[in-house]
N, C-alpha and C positions, 0 to 999 in steps of 0.2 A: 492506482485505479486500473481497475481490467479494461481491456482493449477490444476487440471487436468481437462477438459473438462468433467461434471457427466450430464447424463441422469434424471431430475428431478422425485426426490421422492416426493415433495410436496404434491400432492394430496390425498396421501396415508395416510401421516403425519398426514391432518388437518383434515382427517373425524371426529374426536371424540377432536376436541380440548384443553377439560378440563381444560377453564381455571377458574381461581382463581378470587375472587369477587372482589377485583382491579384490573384483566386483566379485569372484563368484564367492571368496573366503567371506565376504560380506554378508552377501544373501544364507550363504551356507550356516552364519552365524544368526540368522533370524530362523534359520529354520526351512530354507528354500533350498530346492536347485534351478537351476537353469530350465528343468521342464514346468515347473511347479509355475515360476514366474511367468512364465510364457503363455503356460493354461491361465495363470490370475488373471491377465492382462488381455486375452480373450473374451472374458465373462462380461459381466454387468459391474459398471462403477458401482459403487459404495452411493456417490455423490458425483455430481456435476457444477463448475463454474463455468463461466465464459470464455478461461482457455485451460482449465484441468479437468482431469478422472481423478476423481477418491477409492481405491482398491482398498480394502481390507485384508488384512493378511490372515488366511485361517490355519486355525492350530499352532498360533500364536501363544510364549508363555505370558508376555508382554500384548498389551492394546498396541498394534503399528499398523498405518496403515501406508498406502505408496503412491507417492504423489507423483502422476504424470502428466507431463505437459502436452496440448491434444497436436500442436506444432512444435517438435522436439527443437527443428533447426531456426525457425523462429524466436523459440521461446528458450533458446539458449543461454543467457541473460539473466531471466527468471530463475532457474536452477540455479546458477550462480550466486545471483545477490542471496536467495533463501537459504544456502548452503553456509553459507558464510555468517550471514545472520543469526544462524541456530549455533553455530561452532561457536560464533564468539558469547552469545548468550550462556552458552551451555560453561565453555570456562569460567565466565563473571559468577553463574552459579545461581543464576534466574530460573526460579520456578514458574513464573506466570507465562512464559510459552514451551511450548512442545519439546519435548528433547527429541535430537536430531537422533535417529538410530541408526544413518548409511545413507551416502550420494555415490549412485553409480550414473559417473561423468560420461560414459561414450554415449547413454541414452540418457542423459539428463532427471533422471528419476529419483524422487528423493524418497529415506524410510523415514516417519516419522512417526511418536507416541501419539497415540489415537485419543483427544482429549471428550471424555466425558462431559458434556455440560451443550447448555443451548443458548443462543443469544440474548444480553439485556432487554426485553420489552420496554422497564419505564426507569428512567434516570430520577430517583428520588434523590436529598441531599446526603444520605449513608451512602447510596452506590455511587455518585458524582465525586467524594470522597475517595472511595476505593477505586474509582476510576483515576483521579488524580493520584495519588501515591502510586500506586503503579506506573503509571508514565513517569511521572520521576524518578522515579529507581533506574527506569531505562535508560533515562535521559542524564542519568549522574554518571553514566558512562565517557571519559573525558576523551575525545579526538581531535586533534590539530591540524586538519584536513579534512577537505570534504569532494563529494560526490562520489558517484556511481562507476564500476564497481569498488567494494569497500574496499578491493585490497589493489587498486593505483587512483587513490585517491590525489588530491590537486592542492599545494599548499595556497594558503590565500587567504584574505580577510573576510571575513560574513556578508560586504559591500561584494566581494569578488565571485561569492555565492551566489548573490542576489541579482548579479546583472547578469550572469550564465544563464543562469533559470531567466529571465527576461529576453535576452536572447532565443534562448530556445524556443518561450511561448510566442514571440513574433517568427523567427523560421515556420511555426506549424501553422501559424496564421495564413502566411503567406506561400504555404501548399496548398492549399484549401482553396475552391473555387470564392469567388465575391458575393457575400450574400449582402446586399445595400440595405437589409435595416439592422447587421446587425455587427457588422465589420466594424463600421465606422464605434459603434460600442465600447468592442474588444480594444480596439487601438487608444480609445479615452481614455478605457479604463486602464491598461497599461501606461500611458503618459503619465496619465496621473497618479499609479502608484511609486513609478520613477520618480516624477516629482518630491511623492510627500517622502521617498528616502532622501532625496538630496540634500531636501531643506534641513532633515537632522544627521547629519553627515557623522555626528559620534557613536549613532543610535551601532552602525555597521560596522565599525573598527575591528573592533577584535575576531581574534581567530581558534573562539572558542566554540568548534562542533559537538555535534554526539551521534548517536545511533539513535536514526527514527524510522519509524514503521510506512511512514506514509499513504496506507491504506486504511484505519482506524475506522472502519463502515461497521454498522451494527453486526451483520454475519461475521467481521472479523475480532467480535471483542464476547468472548463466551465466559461464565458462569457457570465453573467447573462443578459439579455434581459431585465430586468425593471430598474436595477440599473448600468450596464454596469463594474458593478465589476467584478475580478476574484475570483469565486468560485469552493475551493475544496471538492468533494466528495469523496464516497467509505472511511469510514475510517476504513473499515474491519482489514487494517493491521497497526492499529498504535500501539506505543507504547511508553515508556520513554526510551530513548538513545540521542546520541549525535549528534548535529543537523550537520556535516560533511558528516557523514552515509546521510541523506535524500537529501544532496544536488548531493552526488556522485551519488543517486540513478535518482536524474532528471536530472543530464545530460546524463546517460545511457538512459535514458526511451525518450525522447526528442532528445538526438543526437544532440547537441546543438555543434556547432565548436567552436575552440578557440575563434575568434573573440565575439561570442554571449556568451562562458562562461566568457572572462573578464568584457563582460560588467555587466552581471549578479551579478560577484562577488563583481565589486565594489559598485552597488547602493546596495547589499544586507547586505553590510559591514557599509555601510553609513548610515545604517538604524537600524543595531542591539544598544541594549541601552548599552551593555558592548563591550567594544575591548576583540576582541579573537584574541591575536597573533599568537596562533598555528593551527590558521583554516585550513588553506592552506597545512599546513601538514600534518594533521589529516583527510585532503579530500583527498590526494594523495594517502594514503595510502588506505581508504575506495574504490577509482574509483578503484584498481584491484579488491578488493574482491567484491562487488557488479557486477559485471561482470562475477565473478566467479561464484556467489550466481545464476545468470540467467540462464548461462551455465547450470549448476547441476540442475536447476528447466526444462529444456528445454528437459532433457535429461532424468530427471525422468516421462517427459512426452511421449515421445516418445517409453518409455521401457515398457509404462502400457499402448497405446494402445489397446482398448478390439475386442478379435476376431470375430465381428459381422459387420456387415451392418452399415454406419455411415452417421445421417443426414447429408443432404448440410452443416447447420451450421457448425457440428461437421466437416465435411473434411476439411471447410477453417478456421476452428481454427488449425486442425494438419499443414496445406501450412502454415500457418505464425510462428508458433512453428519452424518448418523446417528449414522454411528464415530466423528468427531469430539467429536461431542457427548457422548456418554458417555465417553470418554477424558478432556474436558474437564471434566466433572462429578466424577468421579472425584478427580480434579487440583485442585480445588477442596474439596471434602469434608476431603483431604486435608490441606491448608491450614489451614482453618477446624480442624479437629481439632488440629493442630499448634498452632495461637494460643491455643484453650480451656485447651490442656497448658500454654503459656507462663503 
């Protein structure tokens, strides 16, 4: 999930570039020099997210464009995990996201094939289909380690996954100033997803990860125009963990209803190359906390607001933060009401 709304440093960044005689062999192989980049990076983004610039590269023979981050020393992380993400995608021999064309690491800047297509509008049962094989394909990727970044990842059991990430979402809780009606929420809803792992304690054994996207929002899941595939980008936030976690995370992100999640689960089931009989329960368990995880991100945004004048962009990023959050809340309430009934 992207992080708070930043004001781009870029320009600032790339006055003095300094790169390295394979950054420049790099660029020089796309067709740039060192001035060229420096004019690109100047101009007008292509695109704008919450913490990138989309550059276009012109006179291009290849679609690449160059992803820069708008806090290089910040968002040093992000360059990483997506560098790593396309490298290992691009070996396995995956078409459905971008191929990596060049990371130059002293500024964090990635090049990457410029994907034709525009985001799914409506999730009918052929594209929930094509949406589910896709993620399986990614998800057949086999890893025996998890977390963040992919390459010092943490040996351990799915259980050992589960309570890191638990950990963590109580750490961000308890940065966070006290909001009384909705803290005490977040903490339930956390008990209680601890809980319902405990009670099936087989569901978390094994030490069977993969590579997942974690970001899976509609702007990140595009409908290529030349091959009519579905392609995911952004893989700023991936990493090795348990592919439960990424599916819990795209029916939050998507809003998907019952009806459209069982159709999902089962071609997505039909498709993976091993049976996972504890899927089911290891997704129950992940949809609270991934909701919780939004919350705490929604709210961390809302608390760092900076006391200034804020472009158009930025004010209809804080409206949908906003709507979010109460949507989210809501969603939750609901939940926790639902478990008191059980």
């Amino acid at each position: 999930m992207n992080e708070y709304y930043k004001p781009p440093e870029t320009k600032d960044s790339v006055k003095n570039l300094g790169l390295t005689e394979s950054e420049i062999k790099t660029i020089n192989d796309l067709g740039l020099t060192s001035e060229d980049l420096s004019k690109l990076l100047s101009g007008h983004p292509f695109a704008e997210g919450s913490s990138a610039l989309i550059f276009e590269l012109p006179n291009s023979e290849q679609r690449v464009i160059a992803k820069v981050w708008k806090n290089p020393k910040q968002d040093v992380d992000r360059a990483k995990h997506e560098n790593v993400a396309l490298r290992l995608l691009r070996v396995r021999g995956f078409e459905e996201t971008p191929r990596l064309m060049g990371y130059l690491k002293s500024t964090n800047i990635i090049f990457e094939e410029e994907i034709e297509g525009s985001p799914i509008d409506i999730f009918d049962k052929i594209t929930i289909a094509q949406l589910a094989e896709t993620i399986a394909k990614i998800h057949s990727i086999e890893l025996h380690a998890y977390g963040k970044p992919l390459t010092q990842r943490k040996k351990g059991t799915q259980k050992d996954c589960l309570n890191d990430g638990i950990d963590k979402l109580r750490e961000s809780l308890s940065s966070l100033p006290n909001f009384p009606e909705i803290t005490p929420l977040i903490e339930q809803a956390i008990d209680q997803a601890k809980n319902e792992a405990e009670e099936k304690a087989d569901t978390f054994q094994n030490n069977n990860f993969t590579l997942i996207h974690f970001d899976l929002n509609r702007n990140n899941i595009l409908r290529s125009k030349n091959s009519g595939k579905i392609i995911f980008i952004d893989w700023a936030q991936a990493s090795a963990g348990d592919s439960a976690m990424d599916i819990a995370k795209l029916f939050l992100k998507l809003n998907f209803n019952d009806e459209q999640r069982e159709e999902f689960l089962v071609e997505y089931e039909k498709r993976l190359p091993k049976k996972d009989k504890y899927f089911k329960d290891r997704l129950s368990v992940y949809e609270t906390l991934v909701l919780v995880n939004s919350i705490l991100w929604r709210l961390r945004v809302l608390n760092n607001i900076p006391n200034q004048e804020h472009s158009t962009t930025e004010e209809q990023f804080y409206i949908r933060v906003r709507n979010g959050l109460n949507e989210e809340l809501d969603s939750l309430r609901t939940f926790l009401s639902n478990t008191y009934e059980k």
